[in-house]
C-alpha positions as a printed NumPy array, in Angstrom:
array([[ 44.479, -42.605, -58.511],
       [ 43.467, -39.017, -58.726],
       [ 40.215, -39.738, -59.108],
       [ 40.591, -41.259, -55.574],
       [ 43.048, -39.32 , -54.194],
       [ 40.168, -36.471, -54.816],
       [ 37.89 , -38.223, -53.645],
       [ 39.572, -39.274, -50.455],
       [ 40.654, -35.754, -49.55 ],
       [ 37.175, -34.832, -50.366],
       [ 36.167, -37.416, -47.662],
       [ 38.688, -36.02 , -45.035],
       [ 37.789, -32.49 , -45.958],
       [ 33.416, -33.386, -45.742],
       [ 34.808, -35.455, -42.276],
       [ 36.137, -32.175, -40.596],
       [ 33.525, -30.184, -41.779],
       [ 30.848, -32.308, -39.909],
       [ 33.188, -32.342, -36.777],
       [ 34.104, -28.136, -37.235],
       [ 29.924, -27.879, -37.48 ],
       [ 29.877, -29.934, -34.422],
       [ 32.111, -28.454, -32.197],
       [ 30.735, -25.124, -33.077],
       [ 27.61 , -26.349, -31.795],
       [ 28.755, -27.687, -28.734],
       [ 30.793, -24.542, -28.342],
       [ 27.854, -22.186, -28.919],
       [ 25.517, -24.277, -26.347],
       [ 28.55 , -24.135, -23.467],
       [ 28.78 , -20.448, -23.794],
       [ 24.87 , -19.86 , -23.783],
       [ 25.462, -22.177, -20.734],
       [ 28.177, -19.596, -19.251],
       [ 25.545, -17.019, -20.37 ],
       [ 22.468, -18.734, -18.203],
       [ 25.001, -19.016, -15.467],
       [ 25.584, -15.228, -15.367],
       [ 22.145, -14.147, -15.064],
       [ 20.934, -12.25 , -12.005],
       [ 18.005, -13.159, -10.1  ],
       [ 17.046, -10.577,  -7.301],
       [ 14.37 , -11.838,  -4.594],
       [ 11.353,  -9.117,  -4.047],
       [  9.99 ,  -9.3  ,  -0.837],
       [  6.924,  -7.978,   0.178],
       [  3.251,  -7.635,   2.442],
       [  0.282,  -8.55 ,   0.065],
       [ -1.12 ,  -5.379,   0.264],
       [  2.637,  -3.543,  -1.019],
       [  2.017,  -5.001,  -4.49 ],
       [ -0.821,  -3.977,  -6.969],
       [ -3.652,  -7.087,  -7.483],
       [ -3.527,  -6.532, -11.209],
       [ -0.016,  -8.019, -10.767],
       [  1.516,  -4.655, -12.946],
       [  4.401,  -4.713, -11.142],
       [  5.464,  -8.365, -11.544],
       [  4.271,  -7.796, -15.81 ],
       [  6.666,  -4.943, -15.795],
       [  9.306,  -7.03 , -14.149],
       [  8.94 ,  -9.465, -17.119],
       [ 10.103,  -6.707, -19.494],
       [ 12.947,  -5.994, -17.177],
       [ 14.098,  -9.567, -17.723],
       [ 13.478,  -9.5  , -20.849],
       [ 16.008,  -6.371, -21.602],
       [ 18.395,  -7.453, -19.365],
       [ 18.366, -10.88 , -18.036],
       [ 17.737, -10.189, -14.786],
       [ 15.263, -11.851, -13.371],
       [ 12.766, -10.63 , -10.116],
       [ 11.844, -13.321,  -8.165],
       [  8.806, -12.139,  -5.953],
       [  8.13 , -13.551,  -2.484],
       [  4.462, -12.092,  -1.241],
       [  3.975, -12.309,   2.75 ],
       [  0.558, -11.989,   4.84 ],
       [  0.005,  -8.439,   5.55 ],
       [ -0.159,  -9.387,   9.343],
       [  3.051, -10.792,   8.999],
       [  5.116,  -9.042,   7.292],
       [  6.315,  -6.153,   9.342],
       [  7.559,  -8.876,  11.887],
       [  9.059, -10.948,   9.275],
       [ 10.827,  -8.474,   7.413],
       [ 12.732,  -7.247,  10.754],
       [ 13.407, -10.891,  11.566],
       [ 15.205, -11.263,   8.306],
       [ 16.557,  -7.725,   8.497],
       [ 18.9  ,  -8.483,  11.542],
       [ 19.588, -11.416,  10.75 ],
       [ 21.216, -10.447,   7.291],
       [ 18.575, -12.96 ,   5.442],
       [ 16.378, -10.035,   4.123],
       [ 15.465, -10.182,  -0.073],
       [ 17.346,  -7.897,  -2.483],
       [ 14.284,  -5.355,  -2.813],
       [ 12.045,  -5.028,   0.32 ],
       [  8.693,  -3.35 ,   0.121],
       [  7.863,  -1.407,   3.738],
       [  5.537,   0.677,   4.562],
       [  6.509,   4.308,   4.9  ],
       [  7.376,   7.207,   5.971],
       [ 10.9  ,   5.671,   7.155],
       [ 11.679,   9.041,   9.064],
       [  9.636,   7.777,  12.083],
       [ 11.156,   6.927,  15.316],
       [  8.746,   4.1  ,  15.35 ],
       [  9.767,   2.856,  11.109],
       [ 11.625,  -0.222,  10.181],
       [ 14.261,   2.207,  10.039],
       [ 14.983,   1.703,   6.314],
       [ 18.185,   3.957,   6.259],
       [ 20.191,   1.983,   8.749],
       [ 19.542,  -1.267,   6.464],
       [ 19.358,  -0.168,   2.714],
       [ 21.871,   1.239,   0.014],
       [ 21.156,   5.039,  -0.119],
       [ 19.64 ,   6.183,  -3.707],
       [ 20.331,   9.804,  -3.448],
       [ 22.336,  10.403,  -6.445],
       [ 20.221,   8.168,  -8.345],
       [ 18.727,  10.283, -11.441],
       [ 14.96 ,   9.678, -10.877],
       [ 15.46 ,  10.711,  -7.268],
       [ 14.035,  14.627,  -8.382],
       [ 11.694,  13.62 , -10.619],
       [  9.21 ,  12.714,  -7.59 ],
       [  7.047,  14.919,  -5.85 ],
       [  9.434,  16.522,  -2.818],
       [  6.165,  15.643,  -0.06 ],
       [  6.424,  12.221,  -1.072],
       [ 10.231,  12.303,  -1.213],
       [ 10.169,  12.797,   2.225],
       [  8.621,   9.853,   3.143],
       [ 11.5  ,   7.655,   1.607],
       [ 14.115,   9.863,   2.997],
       [ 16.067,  10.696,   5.96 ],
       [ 18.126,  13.95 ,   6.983],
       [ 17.065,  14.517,   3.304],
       [ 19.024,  11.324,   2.451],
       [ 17.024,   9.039,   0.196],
       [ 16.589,   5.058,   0.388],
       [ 13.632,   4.412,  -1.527],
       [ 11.534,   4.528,  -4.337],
       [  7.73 ,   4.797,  -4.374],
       [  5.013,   5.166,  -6.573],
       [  1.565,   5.875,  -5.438],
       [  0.049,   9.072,  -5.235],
       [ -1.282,  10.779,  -2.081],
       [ -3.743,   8.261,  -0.326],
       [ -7.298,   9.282,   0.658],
       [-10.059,   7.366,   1.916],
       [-13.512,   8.645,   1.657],
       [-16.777,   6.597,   2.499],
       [-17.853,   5.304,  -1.268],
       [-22.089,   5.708,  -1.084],
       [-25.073,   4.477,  -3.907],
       [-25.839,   7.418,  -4.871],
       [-29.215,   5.571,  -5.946],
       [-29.979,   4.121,  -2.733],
       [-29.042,   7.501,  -1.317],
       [-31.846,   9.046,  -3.591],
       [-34.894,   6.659,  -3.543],
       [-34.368,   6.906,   0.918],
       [-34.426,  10.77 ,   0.236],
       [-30.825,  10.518,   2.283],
       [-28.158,  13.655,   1.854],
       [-24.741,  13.324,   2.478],
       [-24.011,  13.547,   5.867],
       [-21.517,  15.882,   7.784],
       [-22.046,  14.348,  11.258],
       [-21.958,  11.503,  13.037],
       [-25.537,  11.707,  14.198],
       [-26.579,  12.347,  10.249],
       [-24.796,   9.616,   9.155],
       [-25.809,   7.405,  12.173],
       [-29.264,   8.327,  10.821],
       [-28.737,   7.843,   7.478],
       [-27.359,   3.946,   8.33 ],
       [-30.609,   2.791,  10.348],
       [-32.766,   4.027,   7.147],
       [-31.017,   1.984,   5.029],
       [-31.064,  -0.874,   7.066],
       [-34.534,  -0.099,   7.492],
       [-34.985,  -0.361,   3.868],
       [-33.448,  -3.579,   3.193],
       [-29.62 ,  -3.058,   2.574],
       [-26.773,  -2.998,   4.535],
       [-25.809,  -0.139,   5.087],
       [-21.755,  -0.221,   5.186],
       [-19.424,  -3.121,   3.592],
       [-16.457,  -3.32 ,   6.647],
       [-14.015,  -5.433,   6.035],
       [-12.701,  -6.619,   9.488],
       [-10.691, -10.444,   8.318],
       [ -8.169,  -8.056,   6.693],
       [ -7.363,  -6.294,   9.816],
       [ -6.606,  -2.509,   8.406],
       [ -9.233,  -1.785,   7.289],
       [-11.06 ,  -1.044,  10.479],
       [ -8.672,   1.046,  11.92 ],
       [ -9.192,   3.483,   9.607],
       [-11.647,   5.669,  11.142],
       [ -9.637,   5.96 ,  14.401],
       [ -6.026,   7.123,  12.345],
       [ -7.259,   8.9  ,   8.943],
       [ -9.267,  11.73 ,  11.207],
       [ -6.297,  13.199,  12.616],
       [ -6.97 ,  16.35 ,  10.755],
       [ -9.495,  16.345,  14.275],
       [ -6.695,  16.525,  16.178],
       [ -5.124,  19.147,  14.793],
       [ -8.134,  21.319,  14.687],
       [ -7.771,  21.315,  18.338],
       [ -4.281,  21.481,  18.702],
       [ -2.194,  22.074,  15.549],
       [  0.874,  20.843,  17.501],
       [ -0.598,  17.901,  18.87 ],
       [  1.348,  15.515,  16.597],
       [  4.546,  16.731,  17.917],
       [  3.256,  16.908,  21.693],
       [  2.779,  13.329,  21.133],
       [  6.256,  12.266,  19.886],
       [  7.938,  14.236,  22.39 ],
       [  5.311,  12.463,  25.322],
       [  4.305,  15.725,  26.618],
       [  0.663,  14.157,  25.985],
       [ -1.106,  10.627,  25.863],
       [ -3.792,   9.46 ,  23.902],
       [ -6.11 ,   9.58 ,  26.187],
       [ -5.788,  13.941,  26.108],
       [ -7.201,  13.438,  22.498],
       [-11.115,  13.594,  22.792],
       [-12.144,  12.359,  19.359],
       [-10.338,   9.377,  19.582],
       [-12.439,   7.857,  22.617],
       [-15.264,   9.188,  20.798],
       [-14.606,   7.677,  17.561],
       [-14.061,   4.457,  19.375],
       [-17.32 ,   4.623,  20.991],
       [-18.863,   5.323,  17.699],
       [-17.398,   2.23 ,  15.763],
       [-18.426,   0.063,  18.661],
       [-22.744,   1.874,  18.603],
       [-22.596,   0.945,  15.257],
       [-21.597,  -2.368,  15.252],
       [-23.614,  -3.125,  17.537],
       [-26.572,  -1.672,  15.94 ],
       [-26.211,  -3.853,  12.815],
       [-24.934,  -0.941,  10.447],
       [-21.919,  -3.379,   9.099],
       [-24.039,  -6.516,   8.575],
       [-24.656, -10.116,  10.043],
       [-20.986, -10.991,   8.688],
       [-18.754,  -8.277,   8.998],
       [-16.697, -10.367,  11.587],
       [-16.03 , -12.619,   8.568],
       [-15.795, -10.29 ,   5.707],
       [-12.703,  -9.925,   3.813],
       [-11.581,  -6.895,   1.73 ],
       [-11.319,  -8.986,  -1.588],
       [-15.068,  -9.01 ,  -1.716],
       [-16.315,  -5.396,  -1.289],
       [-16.398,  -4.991,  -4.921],
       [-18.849,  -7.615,  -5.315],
       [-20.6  ,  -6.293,  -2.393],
       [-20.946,  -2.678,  -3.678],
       [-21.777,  -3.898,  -7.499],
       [-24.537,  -5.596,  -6.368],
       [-25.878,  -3.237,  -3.83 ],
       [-25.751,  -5.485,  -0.972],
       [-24.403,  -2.739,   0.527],
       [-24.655,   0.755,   0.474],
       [-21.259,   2.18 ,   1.486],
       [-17.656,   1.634,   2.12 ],
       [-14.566,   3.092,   2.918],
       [-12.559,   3.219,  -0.03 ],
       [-10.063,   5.188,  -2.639],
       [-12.09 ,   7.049,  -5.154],
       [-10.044,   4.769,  -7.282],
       [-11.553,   1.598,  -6.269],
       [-14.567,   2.849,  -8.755],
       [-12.787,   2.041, -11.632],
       [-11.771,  -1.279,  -9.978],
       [-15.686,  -2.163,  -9.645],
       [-16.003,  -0.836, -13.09 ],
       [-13.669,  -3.23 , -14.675],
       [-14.905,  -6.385, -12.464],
       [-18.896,  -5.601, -13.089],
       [-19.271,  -2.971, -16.095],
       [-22.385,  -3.732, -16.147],
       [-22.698,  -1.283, -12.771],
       [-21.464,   1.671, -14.208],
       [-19.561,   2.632, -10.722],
       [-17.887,   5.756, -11.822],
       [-21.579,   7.227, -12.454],
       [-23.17 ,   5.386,  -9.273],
       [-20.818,   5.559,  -6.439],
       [-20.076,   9.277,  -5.069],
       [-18.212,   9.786,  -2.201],
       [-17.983,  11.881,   1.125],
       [-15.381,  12.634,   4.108],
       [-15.812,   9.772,   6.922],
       [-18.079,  11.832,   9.571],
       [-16.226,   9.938,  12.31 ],
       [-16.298,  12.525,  15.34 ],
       [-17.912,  15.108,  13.321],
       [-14.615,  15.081,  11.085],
       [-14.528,  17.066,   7.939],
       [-11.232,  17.073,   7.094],
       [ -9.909,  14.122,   4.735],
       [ -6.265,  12.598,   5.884],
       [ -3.941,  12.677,   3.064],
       [ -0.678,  10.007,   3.641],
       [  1.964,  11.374,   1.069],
       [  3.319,   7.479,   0.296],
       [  1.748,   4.505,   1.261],
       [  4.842,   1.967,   1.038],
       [  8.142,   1.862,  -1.107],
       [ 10.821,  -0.078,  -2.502],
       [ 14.165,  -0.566,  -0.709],
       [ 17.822,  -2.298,  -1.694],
       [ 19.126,  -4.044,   0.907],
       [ 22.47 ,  -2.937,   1.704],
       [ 23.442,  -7.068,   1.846],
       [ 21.935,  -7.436,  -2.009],
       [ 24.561,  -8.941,  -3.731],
       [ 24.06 ,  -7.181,  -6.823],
       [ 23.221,  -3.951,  -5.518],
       [ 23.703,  -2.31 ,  -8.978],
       [ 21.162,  -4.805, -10.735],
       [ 18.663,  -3.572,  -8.468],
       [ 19.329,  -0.433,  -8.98 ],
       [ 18.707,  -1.18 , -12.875],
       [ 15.542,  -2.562, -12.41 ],
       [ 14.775,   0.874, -10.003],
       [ 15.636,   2.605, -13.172],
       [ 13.621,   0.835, -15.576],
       [ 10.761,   1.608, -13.172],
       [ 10.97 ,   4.887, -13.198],
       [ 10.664,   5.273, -17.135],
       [  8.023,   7.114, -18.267],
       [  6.491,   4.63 , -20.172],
       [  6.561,   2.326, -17.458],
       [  5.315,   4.318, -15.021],
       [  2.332,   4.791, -17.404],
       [  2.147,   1.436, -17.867],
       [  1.697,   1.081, -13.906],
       [ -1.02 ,   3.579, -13.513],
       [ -2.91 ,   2.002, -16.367],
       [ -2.343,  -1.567, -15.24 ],
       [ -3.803,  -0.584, -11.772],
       [ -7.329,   0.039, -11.863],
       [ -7.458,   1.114,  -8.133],
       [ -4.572,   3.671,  -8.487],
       [ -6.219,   7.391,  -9.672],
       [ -2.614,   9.393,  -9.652],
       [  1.292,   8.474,  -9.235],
       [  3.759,  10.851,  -7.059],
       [  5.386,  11.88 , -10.513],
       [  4.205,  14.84 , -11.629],
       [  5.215,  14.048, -15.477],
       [  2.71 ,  11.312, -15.568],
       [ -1.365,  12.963, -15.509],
       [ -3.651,  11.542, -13.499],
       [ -6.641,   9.597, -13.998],
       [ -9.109,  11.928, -11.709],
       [-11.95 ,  13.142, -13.556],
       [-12.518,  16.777, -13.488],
       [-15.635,  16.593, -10.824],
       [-13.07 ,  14.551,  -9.313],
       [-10.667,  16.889,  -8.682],
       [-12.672,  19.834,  -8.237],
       [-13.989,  17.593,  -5.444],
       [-10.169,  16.907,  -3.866],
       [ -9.227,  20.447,  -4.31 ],
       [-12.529,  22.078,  -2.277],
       [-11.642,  19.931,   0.632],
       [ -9.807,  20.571,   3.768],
       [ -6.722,  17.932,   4.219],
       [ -3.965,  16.984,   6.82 ],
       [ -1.663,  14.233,   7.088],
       [ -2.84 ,  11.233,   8.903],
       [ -2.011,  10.192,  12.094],
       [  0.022,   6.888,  11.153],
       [  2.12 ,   9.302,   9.052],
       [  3.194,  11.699,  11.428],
       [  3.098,  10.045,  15.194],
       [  5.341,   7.368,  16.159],
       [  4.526,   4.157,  17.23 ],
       [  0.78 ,   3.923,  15.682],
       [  1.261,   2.911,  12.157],
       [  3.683,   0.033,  13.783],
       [  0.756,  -1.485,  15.856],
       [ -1.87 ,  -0.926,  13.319],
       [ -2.863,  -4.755,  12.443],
       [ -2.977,  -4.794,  16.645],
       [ -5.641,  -2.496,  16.796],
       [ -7.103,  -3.814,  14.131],
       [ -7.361,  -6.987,  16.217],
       [ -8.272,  -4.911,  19.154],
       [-11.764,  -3.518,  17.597],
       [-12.514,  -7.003,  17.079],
       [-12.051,  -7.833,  20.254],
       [-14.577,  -4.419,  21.508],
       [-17.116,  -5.531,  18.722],
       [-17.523,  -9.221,  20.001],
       [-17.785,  -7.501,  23.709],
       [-14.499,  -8.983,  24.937],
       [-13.265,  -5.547,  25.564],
       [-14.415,  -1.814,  25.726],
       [-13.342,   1.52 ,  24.113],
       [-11.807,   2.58 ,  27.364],
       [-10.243,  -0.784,  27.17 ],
       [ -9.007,  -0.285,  23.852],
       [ -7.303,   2.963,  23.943],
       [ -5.378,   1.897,  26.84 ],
       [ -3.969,  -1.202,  25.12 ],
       [ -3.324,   1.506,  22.037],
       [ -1.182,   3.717,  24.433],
       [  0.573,   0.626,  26.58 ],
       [  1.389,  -0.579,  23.071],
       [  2.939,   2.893,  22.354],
       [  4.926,   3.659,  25.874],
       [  6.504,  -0.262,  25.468],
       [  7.696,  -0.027,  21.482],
       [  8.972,   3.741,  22.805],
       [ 11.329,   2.066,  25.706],
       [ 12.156,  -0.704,  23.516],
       [ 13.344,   2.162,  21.142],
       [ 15.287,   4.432,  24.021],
       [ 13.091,   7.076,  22.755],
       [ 14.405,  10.105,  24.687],
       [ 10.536,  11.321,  25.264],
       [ 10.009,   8.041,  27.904],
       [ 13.426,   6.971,  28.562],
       [ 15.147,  10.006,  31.064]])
């Protein structure tokens, strides 16, 4: 009897083991359930273009999740659409938790970032970035954003080997360079990759040679946001217009330029279909990494776009930023995630995960520009570019964009074009009650 009694309480005591091991397990798979439940996502929205193509940003988002369990889920817009979109979703309280814009948000003519977004002042990266590009993300010295990039300059990327065997210098005209194009085309190549299915990239010319404008007036940017002047009282830009239009006509961006997308100018330049581009000096390293075999940082040198006789590079201090909208429902998350951003070792991580990207607007982190490099930024002569510092231009730039297609396929005319530029301008002011048009 013992023996069993042993053995029975033995059975009862094995029974509630089994059933304790059990209901542990259940226990521990509810609360890892509760845990799941808890987890944060926050929705990321942004333009194609306002995200890195190496797809950095959405790697270091990973890690994010990974130390905290809050995931970024990113939704990635046409660049056409975007700036609509966002504004859509902005007033109608459906905007993502992070929003990538373009910047500066200090513009009459912005998305008007402060009136939407939690401010970030006090946040303790805020004076860790450069003060010029601070600005951009700020207004009345309030901040709403945080950005990334260092200063943007575009420069016309040239073969320096098809430059040589032509016996072609680097111009510092338009005539020169004008010249330069038919003896390349002459010889075989084309002579400039444009990219026109994009729709930025064209506009270019017209907006980063505003340092032009201020050689002739050094107030002119203000004139023009206070209406004292129009577009048309601007000589280069006509000019410049003109120009684009001579040399598209004259074959100088190729058979296909109407049908050319951005995505494929690497190719283009690594295999020295054509000749030049307009480009970052960063987008070297980006043909370097896609085609080694072309050695790019050794073959492609670079020069100020002659547009208008311009020798003055345009500098924008911050090309777009990151913004929490004020309706995020876990505005402290986000502001986690801005945080783990702005470690060092993440912002490192960025500027090496993004071949295109030479420097970062945080002074801490060294660039990537070579010495020649920057020898070669700091000889030149710089001002902000026009989209930076005059309202209601950077807002219509995809329409102008669609506008030089129009004057290249000989549906419209420079004249033509400008006008539609400053009708564009005069309507977005009065839709704005901009004090300049509306008395």
């Amino acid at each position: 009897m013992k023996k069993n009694g042993k053995r029975f309480i033995g059975c009862i005591l094995a029974a509630g083991l089994a059933m304790s091991l059990v209901t542990g397990c259940v226990s521990q798979k509810m609360a890892a359930g509760t845990e799941e439940d808890k987890k944060v996502t926050l929705t990321f929205g942004s333009h194609q273009s306002g995200l890195p193509t190496s797809g950095i940003v959405q790697q270091i988002a990973k890690d994010f999740e990974a130390e905290t369990g809050i995931k970024i889920d990113f939704q990635i817009s046409p660049d056409a659409q975007w700036r609509d979109l966002i504004k859509v979703k902005l007033d109608s309280g459906e905007a993502p938790d992070i929003i990538c814009v373009d910047t500066p948000i200090g513009l009459a003519s912005s998305l008007h970032m402060d009136q939407y977004c939690v401010e970030l002042t006090n946040q303790p990266w805020v004076n860790r970035i450069e003060k010029t590009t601070l600005a951009a993300v700020s207004v009345e010295d309030k901040v709403y954003g945080i950005t990334f990039p260092g200063a943007k300059m575009y420069f016309y990327l040239y073969n320096k080997d098809i430059f040589k065997s032509l016996g072609l210098s680097i111009p510092t005209t338009y005539n020169e360079w004008k010249d330069d194009c038919q003896k390349i085309k002459d010889a075989g190549y084309t002579p400039v990759y444009e990219a026109t299915t994009n729709g930025w990239h064209q506009v270019l010319p017209l907006f980063e040679t505003g340092g032009l404008w201020q050689e002739q007036d050094p107030d002119i940017y203000q004139k023009l946001n206070a209406n004292k002047i129009d577009l048309d009282e601007i000589p280069s830009l006509l000019t410049i217009l003109k120009e684009l239009d001579e040399c598209a006509k004259a074959g100088y961006f190729g058979e296909d330029y109407l049908s050319n997308a951005w995505e494929n100018s690497k190719e283009a330049m690594a295999t020295e279909r054509c000749a030049m581009t307009i480009a970052e000096l960063g987008m070297r390293v980006q043909i370097e990494k896609e085609y080694p075999e072309f050695k790019a940082t050794e073959k492609l040198g670079a020069f100020i776009m002659p547009w208008g006789d311009n020798q003055i590079v345009g500098v924008n201090p911050a090309s777009n930023a990151y913004f929490i909208n004020k309706d995020c429902k876990y505005p402290e998350e986000a502001k986690k995630f801005f945080e783990f951003l702005a470690r060092p070792e993440n912002l490192q991580k960025r500027l090496d995960g993004q071949p295109e990207l030479s420097a970062l607007c945080w002074p801490e982190i060294k660039s990537k520009y070579t010495k020649e490099d920057q020898d070669f930024l700091d000889s030149l002569k710089k001002a902000n570019v026009v989209q930076t510092s005059v309202n209601y231009i950077d807002s219509q730039w995809m329409d102008v964009g669609k506008d030089l297609e129009a004057m290249y396929t000989g549906a419209s005319t420079p004249e033509e074009v400008l006008k539609t530029i400053m009708d564009r301008r005069i309507e977005q002011a009065k839709l704005q009650k901009d004090p300049g048009w509306v008395k």
